[in-house]
C-alpha positions as CSV (number, residue, x, y, z in Angstrom):
1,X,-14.6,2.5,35.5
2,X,-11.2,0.9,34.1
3,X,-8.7,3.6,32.0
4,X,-9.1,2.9,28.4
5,X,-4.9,1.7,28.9
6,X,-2.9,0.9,31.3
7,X,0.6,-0.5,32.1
8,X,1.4,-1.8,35.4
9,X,5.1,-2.5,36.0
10,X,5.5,-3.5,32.7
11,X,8.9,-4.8,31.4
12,X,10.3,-6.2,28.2
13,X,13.2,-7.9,27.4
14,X,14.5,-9.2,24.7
15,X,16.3,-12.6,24.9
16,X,19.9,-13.0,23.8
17,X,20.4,-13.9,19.9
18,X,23.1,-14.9,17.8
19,X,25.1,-11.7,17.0
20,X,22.7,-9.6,19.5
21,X,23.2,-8.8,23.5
22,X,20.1,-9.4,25.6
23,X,18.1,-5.6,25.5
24,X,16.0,-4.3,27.9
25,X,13.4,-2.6,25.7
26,X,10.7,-1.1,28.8
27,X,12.1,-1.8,32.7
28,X,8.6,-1.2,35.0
29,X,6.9,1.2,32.8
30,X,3.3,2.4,34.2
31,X,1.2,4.6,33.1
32,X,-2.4,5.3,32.4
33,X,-4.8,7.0,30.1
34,X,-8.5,7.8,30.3
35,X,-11.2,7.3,28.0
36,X,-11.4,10.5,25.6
37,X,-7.9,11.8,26.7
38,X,-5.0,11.9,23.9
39,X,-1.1,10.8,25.0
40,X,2.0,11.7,23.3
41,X,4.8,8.9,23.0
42,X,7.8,10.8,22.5
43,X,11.7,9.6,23.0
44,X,14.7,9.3,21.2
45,X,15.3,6.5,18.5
46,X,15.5,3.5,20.7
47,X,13.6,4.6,23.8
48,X,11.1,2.1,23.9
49,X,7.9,3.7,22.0
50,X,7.8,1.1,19.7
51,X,8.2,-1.5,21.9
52,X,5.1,-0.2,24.1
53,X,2.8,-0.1,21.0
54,X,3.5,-3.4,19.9
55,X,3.1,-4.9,23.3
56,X,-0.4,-2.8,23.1
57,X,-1.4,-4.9,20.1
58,X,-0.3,-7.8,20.8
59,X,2.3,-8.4,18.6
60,X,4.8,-9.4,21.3
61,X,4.0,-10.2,25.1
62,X,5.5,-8.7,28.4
63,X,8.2,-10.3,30.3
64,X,6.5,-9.3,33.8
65,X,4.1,-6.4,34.5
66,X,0.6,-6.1,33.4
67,X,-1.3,-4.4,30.1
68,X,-4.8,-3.8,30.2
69,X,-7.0,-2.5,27.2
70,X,-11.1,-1.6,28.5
71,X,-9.6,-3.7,31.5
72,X,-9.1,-6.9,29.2
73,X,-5.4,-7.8,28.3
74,X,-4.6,-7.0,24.5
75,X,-4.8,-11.1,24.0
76,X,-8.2,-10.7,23.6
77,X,-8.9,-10.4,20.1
78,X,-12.2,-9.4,20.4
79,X,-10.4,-6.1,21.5
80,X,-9.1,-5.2,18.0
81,X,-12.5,-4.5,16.7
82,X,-12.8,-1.6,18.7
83,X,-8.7,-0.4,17.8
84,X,-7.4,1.4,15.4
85,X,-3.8,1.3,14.4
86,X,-1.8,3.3,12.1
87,X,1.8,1.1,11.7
88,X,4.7,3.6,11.2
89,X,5.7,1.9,7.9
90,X,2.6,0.3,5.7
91,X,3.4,-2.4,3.4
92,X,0.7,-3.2,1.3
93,X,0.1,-5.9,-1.5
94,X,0.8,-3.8,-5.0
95,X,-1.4,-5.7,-6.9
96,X,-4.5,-4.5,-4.5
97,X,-6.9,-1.1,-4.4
98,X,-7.9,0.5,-1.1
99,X,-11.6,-1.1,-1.5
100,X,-10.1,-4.7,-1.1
101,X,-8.5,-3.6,2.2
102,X,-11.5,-2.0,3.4
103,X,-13.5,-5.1,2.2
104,X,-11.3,-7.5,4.0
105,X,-10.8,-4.9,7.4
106,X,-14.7,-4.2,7.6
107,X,-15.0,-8.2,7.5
108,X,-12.4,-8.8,10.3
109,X,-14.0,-6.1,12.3
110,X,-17.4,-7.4,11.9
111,X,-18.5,-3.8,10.6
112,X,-22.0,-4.1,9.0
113,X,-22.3,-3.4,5.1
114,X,-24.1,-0.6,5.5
115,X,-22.5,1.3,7.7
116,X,-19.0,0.2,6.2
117,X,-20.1,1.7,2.9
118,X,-21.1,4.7,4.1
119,X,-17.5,5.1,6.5
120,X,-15.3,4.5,3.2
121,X,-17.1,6.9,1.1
122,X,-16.4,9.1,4.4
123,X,-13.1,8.4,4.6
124,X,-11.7,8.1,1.4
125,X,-13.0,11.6,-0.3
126,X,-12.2,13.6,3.3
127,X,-8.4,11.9,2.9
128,X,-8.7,13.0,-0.6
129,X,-8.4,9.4,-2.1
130,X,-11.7,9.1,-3.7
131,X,-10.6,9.4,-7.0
132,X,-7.9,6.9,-6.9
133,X,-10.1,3.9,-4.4
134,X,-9.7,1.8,-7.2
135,X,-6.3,2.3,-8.7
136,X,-3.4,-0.1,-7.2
137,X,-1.4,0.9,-4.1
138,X,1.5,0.1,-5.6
139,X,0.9,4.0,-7.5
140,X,0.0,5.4,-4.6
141,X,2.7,8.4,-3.1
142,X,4.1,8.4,0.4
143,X,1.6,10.3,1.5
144,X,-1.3,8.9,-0.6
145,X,-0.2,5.6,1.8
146,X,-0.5,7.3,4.4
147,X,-3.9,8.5,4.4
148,X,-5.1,5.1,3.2
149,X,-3.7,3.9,6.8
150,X,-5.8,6.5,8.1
151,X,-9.0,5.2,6.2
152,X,-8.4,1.2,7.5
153,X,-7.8,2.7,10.8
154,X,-10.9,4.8,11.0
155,X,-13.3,2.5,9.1
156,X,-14.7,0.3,12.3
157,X,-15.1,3.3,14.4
158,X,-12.7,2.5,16.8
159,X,-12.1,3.8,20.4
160,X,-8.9,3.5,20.6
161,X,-6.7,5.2,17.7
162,X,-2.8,3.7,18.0
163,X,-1.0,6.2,15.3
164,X,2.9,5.5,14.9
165,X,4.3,8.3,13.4
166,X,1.0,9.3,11.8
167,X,2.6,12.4,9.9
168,X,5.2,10.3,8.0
169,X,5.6,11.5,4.5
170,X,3.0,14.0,4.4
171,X,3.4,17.1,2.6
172,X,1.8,20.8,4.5
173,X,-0.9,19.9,3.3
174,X,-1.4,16.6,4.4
175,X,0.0,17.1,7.4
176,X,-2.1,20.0,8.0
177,X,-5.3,17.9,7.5
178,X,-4.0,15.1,9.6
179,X,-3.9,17.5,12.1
180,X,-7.2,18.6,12.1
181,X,-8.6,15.0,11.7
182,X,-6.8,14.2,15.1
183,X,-8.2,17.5,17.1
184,X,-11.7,16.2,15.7
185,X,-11.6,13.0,16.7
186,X,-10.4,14.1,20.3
187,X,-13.4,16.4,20.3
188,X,-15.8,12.7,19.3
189,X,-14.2,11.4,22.5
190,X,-12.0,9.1,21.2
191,X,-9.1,7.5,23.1
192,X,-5.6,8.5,21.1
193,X,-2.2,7.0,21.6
194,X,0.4,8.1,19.2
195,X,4.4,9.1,18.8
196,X,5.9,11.1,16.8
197,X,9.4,12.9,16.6
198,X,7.4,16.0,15.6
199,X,7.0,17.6,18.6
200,X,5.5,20.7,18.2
201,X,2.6,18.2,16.7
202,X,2.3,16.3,20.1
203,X,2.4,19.8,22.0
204,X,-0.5,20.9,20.4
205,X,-2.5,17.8,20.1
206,X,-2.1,16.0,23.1
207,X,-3.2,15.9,26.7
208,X,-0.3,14.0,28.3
209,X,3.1,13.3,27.4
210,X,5.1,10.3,28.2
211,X,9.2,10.4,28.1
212,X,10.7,7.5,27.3
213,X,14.6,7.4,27.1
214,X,16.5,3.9,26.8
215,X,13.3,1.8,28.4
216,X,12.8,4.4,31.4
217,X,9.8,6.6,32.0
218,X,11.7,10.3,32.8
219,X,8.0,12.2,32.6
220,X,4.3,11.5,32.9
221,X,2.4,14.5,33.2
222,X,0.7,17.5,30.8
223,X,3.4,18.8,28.3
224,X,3.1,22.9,29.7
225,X,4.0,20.8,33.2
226,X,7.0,19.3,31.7
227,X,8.6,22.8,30.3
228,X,7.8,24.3,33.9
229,X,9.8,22.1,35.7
230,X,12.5,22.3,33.1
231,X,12.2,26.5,32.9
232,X,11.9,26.0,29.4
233,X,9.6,28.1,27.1
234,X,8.2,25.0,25.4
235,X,7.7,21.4,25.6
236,X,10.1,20.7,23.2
237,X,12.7,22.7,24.4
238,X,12.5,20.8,27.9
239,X,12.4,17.6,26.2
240,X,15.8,18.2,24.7
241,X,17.1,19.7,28.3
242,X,16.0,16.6,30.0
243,X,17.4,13.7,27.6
244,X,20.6,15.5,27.6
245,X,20.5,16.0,31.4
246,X,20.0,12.2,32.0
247,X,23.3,11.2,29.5
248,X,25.1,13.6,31.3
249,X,25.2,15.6,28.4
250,X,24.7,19.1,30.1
């Protein structure tokens, strides 16, 4: 049976603009991840984990190497029925509620009526926006955002959960409920990719980590593995030791 991802080789470059070098954004990146297992993206600003998620949906292509989602390459837009993505900034029409997002997301996604009314009611009073599913975005908080990203995400039932800095702007308390909504979903099964500069979140949530620093993989492997080989007491602590060990920093 195929991993639910995989990158083969994969590398990215950027072509030479006006004002802006030529950038290597991935060189050869590969890496894996099984159905039901959870992977932390984690790197410095610049390292590439953006890159990697947007070549996962599609939004650019490689320059060599291979991307497979359920063995399928992301070009297939059938695949997006079956992911969802939490971007790491929303920008959503002001003059529209949550329910016209669902509306046109369920339609995109081919989610029957049914069941798409019953997930939004779901969703929306366990992300606490229930009260609000028909007030304008463009009054929602930070954080309020944020959850509704949650809710498009999760409406179609995905497999695959993409989440881009999902704790962005969330206070404790949100943050503390995105949290649990993550261990739960592992527990369903579901296939998780997400980054995050919080890494005591990723620690905790994740089964693998991958280290990306400046388009290079430094680390593949469980995050307890990483701070062994780095004789560090935590995960984060040996991320720290190894970035600064590959600028020459210590």
């Amino acid at each position: 049976m195929y991993p639910m991802l995989s990158f083969e080789m994969v590398t990215k470059i950027f072509k030479k603009e006006l004002f802006s070098p030529m950038q290597i954004a991935l060189h050869k990146i590969s890496f894996s991840v099984d159905r039901g297992h959870t992977l932390g993206l984690i790197g410095a600003n610049g390292a590439g984990k953006s890159t990697a998620i947007k070549l996962l949906m599609d939004f650019v292509r490689p320059s060599s190497g291979t991307i497979k989602i359920n063995g399928k390459s992301p070009a297939n837009f059938l695949l997006r029925r079956k992911i969802g993505y939490l971007p790491e900034t929303v920008h959503f029409p002001p003059n529209l509620n949550i329910l016209n997002l669902i509306n046109f997301t369920v339609a995109a996604c081919s989610v029957p009526k049914k069941k798409a009314k019953q997930r939004a009611e779901q969703w929306l009073r366990e992300l606490d926006l229930w009260q609000v599913r028909k007030k304008s975005l463009c009054t929602y908080s930070k954080g309020m955002q944020q959850r509704a990203s949650f809710v498009l995400a999760l409406i179609n039932d995905p497999e695959l959960l993409i989440l881009d800095e999902p704790m962005s702007g969330l206070d404790p308390m949100g943050r503390d409920k995105i949290i649990k909504l993550i261990l739960r979903l592992r527990e369903k099964g579901k296939t998780i990719l997400f980054c995050s500069h919080i890494l005591d979140d990723v620690d905790r949530l994740v089964d693998n980590v991958l280290v990306l620093h400046k388009g290079e993989k430094l680390f593949y492997g469980m995050p307890d593995e990483l701070a062994r080989l780095e004789e560090k007491k935590s995960m984060a602590e040996a991320f720290v030791t190894l970035i600064n060990r590959k600028d020459g920093n210590v």
